[in-house]
Chimera marker file (.cmm) of the C-alpha trace (Angstrom):
<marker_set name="trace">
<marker id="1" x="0.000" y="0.000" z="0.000" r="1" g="1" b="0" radius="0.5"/>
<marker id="2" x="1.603" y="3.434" z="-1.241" r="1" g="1" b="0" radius="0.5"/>
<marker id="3" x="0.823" y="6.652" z="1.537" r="1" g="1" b="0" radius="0.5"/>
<marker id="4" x="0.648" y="9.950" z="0.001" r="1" g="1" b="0" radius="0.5"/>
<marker id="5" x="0.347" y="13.356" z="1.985" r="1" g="1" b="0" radius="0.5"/>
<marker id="6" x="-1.912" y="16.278" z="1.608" r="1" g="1" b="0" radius="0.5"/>
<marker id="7" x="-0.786" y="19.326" z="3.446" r="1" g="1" b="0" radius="0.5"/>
<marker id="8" x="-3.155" y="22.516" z="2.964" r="1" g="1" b="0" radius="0.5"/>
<marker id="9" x="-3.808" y="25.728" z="4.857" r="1" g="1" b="0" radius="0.5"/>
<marker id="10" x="-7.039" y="26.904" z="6.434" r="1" g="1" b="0" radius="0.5"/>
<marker id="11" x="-5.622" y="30.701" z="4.683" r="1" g="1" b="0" radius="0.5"/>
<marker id="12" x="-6.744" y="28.915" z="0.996" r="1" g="1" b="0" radius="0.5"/>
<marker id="13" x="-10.627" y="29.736" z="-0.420" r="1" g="1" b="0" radius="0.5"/>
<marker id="14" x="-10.932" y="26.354" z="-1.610" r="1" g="1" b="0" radius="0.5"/>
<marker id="15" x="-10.015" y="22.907" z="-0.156" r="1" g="1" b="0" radius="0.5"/>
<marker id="16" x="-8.116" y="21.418" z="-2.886" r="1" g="1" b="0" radius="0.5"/>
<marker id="17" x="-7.686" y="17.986" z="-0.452" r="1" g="1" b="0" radius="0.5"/>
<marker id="18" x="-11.374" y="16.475" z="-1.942" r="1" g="1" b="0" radius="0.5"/>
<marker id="19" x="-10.094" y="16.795" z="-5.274" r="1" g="1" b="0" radius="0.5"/>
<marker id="20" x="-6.985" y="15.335" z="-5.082" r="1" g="1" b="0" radius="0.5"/>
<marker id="21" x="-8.837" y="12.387" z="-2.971" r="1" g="1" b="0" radius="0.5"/>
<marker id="22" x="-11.028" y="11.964" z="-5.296" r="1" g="1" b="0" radius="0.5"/>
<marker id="23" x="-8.686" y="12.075" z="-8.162" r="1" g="1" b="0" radius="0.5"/>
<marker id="24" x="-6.268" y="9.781" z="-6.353" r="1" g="1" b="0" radius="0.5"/>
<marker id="25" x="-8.694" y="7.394" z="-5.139" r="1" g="1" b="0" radius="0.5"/>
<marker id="26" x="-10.307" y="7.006" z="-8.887" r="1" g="1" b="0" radius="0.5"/>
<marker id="27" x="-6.911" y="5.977" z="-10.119" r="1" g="1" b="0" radius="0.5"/>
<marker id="28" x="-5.814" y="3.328" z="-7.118" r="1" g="1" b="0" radius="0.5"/>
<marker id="29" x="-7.352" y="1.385" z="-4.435" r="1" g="1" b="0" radius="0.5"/>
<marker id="30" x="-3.768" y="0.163" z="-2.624" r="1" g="1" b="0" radius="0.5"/>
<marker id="31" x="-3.080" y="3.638" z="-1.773" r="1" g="1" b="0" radius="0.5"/>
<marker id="32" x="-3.677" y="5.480" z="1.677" r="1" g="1" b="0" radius="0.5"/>
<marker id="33" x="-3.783" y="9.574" z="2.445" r="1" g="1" b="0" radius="0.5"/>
<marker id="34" x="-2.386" y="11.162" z="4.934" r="1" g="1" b="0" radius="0.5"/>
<marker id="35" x="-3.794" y="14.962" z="5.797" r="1" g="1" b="0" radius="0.5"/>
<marker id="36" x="-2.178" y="17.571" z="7.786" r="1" g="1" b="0" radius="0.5"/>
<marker id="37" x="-3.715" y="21.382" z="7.838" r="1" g="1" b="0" radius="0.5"/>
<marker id="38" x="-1.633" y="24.483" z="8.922" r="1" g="1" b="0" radius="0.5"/>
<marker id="39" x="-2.588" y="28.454" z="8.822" r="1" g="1" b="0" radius="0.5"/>
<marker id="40" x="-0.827" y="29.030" z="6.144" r="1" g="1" b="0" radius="0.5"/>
<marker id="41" x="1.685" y="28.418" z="3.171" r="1" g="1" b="0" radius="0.5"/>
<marker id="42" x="5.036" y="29.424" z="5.017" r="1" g="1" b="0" radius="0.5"/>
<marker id="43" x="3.975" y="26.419" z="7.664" r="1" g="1" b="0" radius="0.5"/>
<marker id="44" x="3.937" y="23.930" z="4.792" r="1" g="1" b="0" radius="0.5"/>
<marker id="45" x="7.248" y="22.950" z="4.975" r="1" g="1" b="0" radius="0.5"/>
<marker id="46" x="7.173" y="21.839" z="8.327" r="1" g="1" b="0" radius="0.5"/>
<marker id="47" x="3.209" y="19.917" z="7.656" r="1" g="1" b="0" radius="0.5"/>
<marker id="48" x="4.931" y="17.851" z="4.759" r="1" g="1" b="0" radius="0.5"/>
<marker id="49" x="8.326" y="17.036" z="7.023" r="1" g="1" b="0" radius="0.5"/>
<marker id="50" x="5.861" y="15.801" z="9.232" r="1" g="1" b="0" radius="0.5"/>
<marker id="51" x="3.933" y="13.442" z="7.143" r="1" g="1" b="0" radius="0.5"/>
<marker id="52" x="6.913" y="12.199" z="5.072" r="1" g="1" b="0" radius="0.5"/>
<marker id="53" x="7.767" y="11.374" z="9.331" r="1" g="1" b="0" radius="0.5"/>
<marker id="54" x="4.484" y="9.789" z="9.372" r="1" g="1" b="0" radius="0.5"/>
<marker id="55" x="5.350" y="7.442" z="6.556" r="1" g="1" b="0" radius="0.5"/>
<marker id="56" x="3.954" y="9.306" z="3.214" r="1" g="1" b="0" radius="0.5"/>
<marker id="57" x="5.935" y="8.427" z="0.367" r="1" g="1" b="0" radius="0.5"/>
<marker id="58" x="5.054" y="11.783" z="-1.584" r="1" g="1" b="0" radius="0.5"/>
<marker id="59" x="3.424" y="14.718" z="-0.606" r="1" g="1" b="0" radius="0.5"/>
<marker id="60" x="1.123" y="17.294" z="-2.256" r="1" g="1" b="0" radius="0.5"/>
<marker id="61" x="1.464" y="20.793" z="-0.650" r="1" g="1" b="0" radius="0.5"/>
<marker id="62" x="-1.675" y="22.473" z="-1.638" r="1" g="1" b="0" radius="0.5"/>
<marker id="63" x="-1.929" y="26.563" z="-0.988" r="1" g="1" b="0" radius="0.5"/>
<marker id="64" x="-3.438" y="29.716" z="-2.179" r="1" g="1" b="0" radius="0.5"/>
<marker id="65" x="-1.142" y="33.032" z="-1.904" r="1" g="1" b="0" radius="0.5"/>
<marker id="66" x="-2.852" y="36.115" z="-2.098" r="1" g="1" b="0" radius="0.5"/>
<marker id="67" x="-2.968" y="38.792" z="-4.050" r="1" g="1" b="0" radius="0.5"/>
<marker id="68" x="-0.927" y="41.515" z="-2.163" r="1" g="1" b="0" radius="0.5"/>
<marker id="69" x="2.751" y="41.559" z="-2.946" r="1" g="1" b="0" radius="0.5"/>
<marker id="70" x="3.340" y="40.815" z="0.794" r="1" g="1" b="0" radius="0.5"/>
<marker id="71" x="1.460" y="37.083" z="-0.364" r="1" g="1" b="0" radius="0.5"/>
<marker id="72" x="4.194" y="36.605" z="-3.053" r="1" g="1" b="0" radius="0.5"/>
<marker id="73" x="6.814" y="36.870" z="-0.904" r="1" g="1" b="0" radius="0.5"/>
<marker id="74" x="5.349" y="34.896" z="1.476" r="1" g="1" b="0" radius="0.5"/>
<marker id="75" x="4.533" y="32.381" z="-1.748" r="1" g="1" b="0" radius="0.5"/>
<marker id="76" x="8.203" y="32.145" z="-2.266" r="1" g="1" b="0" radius="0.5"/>
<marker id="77" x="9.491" y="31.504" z="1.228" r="1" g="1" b="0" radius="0.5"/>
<marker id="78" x="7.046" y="28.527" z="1.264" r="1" g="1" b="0" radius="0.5"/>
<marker id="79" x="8.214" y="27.349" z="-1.912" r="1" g="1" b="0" radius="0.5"/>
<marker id="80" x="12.021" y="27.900" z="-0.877" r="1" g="1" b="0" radius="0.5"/>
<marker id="81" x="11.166" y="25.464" z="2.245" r="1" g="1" b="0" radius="0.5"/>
<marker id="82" x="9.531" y="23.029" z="0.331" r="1" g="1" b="0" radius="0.5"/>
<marker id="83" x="12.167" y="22.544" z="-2.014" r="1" g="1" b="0" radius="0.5"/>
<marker id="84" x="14.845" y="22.462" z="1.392" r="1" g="1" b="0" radius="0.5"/>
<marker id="85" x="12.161" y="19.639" z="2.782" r="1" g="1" b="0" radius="0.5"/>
<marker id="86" x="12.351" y="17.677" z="-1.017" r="1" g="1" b="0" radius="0.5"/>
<marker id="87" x="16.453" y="17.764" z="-0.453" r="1" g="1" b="0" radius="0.5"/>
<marker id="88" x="16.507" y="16.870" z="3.423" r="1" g="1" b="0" radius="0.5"/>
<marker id="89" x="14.328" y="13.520" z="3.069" r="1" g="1" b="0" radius="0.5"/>
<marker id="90" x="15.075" y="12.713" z="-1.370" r="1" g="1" b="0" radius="0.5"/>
<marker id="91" x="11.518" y="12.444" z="-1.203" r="1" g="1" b="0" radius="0.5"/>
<marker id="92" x="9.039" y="14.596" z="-4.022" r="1" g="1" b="0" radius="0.5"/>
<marker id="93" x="6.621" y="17.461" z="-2.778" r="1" g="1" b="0" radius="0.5"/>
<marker id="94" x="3.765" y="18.670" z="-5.277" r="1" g="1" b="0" radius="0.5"/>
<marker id="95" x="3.443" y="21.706" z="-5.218" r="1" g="1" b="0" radius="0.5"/>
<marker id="96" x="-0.322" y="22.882" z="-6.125" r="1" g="1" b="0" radius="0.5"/>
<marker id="97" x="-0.083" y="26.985" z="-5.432" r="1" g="1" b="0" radius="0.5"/>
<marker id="98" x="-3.000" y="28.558" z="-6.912" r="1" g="1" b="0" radius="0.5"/>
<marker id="99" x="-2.135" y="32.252" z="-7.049" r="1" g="1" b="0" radius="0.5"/>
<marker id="100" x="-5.832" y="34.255" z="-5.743" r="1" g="1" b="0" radius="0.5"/>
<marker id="101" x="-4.734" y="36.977" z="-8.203" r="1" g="1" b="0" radius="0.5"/>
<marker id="102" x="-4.781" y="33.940" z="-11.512" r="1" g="1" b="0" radius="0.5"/>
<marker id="103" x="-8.846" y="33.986" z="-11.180" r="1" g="1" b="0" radius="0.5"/>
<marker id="104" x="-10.980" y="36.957" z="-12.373" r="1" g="1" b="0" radius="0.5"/>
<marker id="105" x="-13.748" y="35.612" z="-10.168" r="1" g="1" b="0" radius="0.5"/>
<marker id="106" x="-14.237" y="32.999" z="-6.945" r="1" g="1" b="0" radius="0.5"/>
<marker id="107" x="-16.394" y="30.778" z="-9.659" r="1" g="1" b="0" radius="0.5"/>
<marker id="108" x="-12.979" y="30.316" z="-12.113" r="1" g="1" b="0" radius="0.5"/>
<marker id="109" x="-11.043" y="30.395" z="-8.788" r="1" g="1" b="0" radius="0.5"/>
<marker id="110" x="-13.025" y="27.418" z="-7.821" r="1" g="1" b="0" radius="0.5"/>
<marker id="111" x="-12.461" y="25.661" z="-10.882" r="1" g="1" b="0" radius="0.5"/>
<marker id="112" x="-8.921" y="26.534" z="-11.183" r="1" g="1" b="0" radius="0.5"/>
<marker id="113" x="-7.895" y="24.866" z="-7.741" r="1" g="1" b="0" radius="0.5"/>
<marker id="114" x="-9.997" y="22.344" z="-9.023" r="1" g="1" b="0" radius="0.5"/>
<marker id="115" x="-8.253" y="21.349" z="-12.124" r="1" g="1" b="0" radius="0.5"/>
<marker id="116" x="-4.805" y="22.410" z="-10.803" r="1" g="1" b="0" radius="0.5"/>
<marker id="117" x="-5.120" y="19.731" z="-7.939" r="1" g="1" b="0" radius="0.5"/>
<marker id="118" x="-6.401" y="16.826" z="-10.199" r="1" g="1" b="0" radius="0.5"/>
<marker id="119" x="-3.847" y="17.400" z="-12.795" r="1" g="1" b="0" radius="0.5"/>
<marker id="120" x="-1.705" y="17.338" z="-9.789" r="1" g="1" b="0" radius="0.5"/>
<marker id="121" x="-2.900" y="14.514" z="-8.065" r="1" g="1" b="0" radius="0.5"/>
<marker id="122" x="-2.155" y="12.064" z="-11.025" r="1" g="1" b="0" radius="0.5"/>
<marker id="123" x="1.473" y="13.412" z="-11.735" r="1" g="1" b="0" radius="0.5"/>
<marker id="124" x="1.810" y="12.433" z="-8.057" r="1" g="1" b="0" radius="0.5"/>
<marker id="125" x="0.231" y="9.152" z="-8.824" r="1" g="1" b="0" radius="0.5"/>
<marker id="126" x="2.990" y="8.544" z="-11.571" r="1" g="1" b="0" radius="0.5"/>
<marker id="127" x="5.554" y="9.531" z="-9.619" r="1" g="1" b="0" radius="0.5"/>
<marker id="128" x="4.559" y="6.790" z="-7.179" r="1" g="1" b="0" radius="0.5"/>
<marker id="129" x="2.854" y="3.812" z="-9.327" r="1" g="1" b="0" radius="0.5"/>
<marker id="130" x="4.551" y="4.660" z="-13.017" r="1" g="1" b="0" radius="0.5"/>
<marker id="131" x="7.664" y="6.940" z="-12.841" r="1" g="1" b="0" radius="0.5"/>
<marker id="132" x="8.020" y="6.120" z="-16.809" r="1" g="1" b="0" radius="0.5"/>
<marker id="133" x="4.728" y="7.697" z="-17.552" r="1" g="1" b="0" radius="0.5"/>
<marker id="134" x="5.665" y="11.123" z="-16.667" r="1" g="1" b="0" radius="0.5"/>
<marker id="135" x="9.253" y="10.407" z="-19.021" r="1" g="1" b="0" radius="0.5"/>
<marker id="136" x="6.389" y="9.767" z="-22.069" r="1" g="1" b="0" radius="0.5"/>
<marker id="137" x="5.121" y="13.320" z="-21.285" r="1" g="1" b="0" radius="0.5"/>
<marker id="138" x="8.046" y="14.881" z="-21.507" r="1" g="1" b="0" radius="0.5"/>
<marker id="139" x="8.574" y="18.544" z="-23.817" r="1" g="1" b="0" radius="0.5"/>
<marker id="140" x="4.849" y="18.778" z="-24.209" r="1" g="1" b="0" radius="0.5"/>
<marker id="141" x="3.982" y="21.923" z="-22.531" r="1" g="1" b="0" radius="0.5"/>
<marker id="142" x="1.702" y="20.378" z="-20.303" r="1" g="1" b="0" radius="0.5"/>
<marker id="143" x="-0.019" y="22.279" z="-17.846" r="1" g="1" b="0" radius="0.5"/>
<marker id="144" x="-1.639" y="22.220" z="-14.471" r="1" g="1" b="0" radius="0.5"/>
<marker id="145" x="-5.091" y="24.404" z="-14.349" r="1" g="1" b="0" radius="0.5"/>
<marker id="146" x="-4.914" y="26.319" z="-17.569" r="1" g="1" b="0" radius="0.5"/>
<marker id="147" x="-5.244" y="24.842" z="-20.776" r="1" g="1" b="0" radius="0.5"/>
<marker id="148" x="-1.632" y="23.452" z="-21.929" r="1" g="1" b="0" radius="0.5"/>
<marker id="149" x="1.020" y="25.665" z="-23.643" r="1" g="1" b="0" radius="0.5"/>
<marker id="150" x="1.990" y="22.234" z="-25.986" r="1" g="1" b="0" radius="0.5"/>
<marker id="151" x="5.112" y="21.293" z="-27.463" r="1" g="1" b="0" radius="0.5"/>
<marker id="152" x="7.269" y="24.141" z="-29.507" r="1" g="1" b="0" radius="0.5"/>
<marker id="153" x="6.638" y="22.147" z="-32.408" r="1" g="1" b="0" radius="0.5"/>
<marker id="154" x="3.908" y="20.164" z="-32.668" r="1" g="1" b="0" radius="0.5"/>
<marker id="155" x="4.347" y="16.346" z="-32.717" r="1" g="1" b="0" radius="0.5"/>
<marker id="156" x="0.920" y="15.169" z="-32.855" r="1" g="1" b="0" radius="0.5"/>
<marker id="157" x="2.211" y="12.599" z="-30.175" r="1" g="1" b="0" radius="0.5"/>
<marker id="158" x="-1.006" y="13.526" z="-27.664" r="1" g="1" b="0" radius="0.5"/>
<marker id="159" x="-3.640" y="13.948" z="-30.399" r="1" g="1" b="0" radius="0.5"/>
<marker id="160" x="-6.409" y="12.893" z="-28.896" r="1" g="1" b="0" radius="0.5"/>
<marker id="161" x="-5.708" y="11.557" z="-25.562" r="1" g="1" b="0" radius="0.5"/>
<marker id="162" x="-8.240" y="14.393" z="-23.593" r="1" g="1" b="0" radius="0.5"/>
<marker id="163" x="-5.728" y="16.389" z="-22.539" r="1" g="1" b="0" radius="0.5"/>
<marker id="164" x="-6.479" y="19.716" z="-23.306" r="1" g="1" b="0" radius="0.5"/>
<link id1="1" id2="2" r="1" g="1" b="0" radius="0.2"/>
<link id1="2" id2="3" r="1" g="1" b="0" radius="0.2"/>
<link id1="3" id2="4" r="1" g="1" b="0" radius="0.2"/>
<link id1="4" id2="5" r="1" g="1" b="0" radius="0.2"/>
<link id1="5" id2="6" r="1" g="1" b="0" radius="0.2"/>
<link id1="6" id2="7" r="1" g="1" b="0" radius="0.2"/>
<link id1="7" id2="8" r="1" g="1" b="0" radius="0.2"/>
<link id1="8" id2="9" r="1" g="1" b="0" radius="0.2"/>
<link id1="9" id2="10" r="1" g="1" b="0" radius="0.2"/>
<link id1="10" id2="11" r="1" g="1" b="0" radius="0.2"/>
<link id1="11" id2="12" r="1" g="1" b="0" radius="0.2"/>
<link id1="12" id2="13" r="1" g="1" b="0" radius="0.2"/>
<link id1="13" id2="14" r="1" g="1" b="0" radius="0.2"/>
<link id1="14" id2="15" r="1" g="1" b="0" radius="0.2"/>
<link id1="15" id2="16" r="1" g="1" b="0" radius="0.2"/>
<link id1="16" id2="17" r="1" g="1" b="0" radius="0.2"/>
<link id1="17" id2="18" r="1" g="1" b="0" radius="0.2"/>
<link id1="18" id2="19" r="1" g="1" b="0" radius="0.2"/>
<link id1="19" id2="20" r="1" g="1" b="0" radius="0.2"/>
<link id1="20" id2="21" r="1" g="1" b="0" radius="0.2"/>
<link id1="21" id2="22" r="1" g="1" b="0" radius="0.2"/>
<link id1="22" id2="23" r="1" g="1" b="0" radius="0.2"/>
<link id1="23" id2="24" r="1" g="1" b="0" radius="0.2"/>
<link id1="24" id2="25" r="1" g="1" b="0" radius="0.2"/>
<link id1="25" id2="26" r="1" g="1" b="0" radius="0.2"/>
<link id1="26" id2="27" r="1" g="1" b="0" radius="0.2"/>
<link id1="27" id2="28" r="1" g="1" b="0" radius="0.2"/>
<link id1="28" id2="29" r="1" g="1" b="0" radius="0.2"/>
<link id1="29" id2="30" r="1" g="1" b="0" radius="0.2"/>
<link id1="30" id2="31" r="1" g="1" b="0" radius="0.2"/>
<link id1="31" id2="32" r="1" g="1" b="0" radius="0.2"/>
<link id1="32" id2="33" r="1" g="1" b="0" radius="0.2"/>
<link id1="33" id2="34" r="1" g="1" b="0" radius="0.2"/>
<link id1="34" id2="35" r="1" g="1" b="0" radius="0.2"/>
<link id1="35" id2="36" r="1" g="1" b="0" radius="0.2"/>
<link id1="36" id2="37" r="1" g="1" b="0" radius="0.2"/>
<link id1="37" id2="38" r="1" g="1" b="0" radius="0.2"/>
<link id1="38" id2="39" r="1" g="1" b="0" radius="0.2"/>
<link id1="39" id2="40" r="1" g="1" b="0" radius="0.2"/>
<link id1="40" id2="41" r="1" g="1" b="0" radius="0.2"/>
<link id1="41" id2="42" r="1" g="1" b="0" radius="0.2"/>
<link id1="42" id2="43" r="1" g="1" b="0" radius="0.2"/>
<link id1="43" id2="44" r="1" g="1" b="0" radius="0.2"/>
<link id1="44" id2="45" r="1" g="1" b="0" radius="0.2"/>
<link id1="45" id2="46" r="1" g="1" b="0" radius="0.2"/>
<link id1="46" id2="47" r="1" g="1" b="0" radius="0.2"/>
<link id1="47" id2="48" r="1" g="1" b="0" radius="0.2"/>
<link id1="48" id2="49" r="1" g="1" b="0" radius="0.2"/>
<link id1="49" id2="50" r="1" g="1" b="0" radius="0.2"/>
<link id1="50" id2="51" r="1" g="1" b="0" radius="0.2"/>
<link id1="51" id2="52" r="1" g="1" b="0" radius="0.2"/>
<link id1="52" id2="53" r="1" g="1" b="0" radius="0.2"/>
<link id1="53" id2="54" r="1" g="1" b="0" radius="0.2"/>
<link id1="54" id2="55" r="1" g="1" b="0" radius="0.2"/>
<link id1="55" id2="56" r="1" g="1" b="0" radius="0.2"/>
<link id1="56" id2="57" r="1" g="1" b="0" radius="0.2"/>
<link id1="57" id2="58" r="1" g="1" b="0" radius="0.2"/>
<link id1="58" id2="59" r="1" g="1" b="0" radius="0.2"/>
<link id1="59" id2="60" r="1" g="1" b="0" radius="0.2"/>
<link id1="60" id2="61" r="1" g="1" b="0" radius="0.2"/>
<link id1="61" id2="62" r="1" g="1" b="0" radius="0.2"/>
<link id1="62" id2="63" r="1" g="1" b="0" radius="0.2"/>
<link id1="63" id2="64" r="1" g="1" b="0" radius="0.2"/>
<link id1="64" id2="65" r="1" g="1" b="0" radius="0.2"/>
<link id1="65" id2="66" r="1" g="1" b="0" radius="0.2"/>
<link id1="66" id2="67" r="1" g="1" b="0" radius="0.2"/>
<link id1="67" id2="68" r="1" g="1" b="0" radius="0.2"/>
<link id1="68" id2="69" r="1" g="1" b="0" radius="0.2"/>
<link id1="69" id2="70" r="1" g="1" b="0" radius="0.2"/>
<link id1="70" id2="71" r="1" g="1" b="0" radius="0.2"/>
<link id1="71" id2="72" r="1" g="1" b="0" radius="0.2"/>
<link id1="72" id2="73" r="1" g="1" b="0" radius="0.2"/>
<link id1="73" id2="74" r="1" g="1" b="0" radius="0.2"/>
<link id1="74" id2="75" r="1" g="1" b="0" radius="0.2"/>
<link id1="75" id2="76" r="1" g="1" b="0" radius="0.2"/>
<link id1="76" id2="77" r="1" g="1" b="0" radius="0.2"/>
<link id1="77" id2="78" r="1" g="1" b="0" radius="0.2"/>
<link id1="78" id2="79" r="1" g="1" b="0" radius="0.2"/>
<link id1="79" id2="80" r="1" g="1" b="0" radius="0.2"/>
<link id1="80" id2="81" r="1" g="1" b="0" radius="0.2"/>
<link id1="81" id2="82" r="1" g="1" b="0" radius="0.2"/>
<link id1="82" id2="83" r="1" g="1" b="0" radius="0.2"/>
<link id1="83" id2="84" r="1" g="1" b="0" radius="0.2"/>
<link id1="84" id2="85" r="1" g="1" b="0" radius="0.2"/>
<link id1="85" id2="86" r="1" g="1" b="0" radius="0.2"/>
<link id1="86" id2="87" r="1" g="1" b="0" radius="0.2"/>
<link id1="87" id2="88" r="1" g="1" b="0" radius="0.2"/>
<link id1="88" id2="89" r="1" g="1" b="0" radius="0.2"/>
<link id1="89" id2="90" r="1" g="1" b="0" radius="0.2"/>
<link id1="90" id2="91" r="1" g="1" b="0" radius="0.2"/>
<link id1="91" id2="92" r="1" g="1" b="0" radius="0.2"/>
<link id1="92" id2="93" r="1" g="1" b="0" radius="0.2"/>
<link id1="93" id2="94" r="1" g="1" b="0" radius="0.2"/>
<link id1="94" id2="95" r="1" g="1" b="0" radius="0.2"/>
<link id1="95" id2="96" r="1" g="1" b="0" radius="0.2"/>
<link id1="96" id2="97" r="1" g="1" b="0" radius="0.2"/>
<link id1="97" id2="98" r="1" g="1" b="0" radius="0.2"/>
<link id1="98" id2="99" r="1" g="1" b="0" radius="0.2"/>
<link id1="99" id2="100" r="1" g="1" b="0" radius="0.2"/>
<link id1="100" id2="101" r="1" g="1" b="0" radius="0.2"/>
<link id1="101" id2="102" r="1" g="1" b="0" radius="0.2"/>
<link id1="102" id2="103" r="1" g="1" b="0" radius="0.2"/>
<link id1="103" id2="104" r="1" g="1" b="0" radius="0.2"/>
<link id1="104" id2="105" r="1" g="1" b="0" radius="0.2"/>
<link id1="105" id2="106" r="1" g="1" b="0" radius="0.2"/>
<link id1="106" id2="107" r="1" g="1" b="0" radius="0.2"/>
<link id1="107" id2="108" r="1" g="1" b="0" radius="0.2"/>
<link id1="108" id2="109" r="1" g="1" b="0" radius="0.2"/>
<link id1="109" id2="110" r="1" g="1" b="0" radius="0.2"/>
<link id1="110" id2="111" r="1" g="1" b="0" radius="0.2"/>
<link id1="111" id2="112" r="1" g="1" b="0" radius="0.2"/>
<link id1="112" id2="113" r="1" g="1" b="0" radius="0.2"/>
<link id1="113" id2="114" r="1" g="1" b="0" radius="0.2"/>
<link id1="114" id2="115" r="1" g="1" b="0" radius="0.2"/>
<link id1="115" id2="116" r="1" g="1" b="0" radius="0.2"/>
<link id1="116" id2="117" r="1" g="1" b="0" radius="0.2"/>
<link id1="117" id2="118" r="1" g="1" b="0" radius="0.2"/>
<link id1="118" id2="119" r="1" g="1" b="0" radius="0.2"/>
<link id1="119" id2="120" r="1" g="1" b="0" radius="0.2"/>
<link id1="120" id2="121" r="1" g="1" b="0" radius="0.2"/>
<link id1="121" id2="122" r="1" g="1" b="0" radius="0.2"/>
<link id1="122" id2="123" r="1" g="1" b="0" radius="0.2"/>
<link id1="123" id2="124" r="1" g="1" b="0" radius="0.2"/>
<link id1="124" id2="125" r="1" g="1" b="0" radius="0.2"/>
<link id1="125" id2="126" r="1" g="1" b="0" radius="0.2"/>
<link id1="126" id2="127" r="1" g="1" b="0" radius="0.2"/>
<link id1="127" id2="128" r="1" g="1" b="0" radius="0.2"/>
<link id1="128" id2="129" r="1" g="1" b="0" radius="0.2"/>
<link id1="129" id2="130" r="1" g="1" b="0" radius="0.2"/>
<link id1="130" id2="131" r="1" g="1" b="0" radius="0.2"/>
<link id1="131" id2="132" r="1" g="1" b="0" radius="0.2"/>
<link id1="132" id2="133" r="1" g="1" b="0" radius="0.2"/>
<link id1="133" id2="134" r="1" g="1" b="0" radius="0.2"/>
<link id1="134" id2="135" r="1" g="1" b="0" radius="0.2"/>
<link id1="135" id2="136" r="1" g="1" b="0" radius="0.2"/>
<link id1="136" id2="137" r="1" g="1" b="0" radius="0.2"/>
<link id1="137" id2="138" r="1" g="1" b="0" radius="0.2"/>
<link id1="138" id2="139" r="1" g="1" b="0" radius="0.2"/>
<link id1="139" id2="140" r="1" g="1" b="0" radius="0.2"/>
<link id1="140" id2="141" r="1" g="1" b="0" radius="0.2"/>
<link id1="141" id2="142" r="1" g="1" b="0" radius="0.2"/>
<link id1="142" id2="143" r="1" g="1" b="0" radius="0.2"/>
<link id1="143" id2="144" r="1" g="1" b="0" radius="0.2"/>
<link id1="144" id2="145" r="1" g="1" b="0" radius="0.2"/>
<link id1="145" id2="146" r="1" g="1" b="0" radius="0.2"/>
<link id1="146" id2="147" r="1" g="1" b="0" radius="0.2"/>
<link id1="147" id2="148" r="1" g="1" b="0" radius="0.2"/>
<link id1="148" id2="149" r="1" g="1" b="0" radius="0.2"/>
<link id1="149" id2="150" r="1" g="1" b="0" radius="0.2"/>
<link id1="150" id2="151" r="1" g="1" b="0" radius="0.2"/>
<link id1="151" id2="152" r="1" g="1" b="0" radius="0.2"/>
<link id1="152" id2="153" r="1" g="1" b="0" radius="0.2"/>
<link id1="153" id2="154" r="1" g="1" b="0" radius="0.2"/>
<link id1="154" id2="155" r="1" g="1" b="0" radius="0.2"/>
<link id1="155" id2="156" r="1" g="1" b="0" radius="0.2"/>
<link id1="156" id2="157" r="1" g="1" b="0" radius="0.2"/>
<link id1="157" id2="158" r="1" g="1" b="0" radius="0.2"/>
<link id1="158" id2="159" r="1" g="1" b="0" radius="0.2"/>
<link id1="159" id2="160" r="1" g="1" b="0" radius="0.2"/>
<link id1="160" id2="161" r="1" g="1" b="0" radius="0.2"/>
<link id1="161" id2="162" r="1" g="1" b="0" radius="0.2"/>
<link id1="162" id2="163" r="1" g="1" b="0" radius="0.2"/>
<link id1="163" id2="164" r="1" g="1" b="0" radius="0.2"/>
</marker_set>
């Protein structure tokens, strides 16, 4: 049975843990989750060194940085520690930041954290269950949330296979 992690801040509009659940949960059934839930995005660090301590294999640090400048600084402190976390323990950390500021409204904010946390969830599932997977995808300008950017040239190699 694979463990994954979920750590996410009450300071986020939307709980992106059901989505990644129920993402997660869709693709395995030998898998368990793990949740821990701080204030906010600068305690992440510490909330994923805590379930990696707890026996999660990979974690998925999910958190929602305001708009003011003072929230993208705070953005990239948290994202500074989660990267010093990934090199202390070798282990991978997700990170799902939805930005308040990408959304012109709390419907398409909704949505966003929605799609950004499910996209998420199964590059943490390869990561975990097919490592290879993820090497297929490579130079594709694939995207989390937003429609993808796609390849500099296009290949036709994911022609139809619903990504978008």
């Amino acid at each position: 049975m694979h463990i994954f992690g979920i750590a996410d801040t009450t300071f986020a509009r939307v709980d992106m843990t059901g989505s990644i659940k129920n993402e997660l949960e869709s693709m395995a059934a030998d898998l368990r989750i793990l949740r821990y839930t701080v204030p906010g995005i600068k305690d992440l660090p510490v909330a994923c060194l805590k379930l990696f301590d707890q026996g999660a294999e990979i974690v998925i640090a999910c958190g929602m940085p305001g708009a003011k400048p003072v929230d993208k600084s705070s953005a990239m402190v948290a994202s500074t520690g989660l990267m010093e976390v990934q090199i202390k323990t070798g282990k991978h950390i997700i990170e799902v930041f939805v930005h308040e500021d990408e959304a012109k409204d709390g419907r398409e904010l909704q949505w966003l954290c929605d799609r950004r946390a499910r996209e998420h969830a199964v590059n943490a599932y390869y990561l975990i269950y097919n490592p290879g997977k993820l090497s297929e995808m490579a130079g594709q300008g694939l995207r989390q949330g937003f429609d993808d950017a796609g390849p500099a040239i296009d290949s036709g190699k994911f022609a139809g296979t619903g990504r978008h």
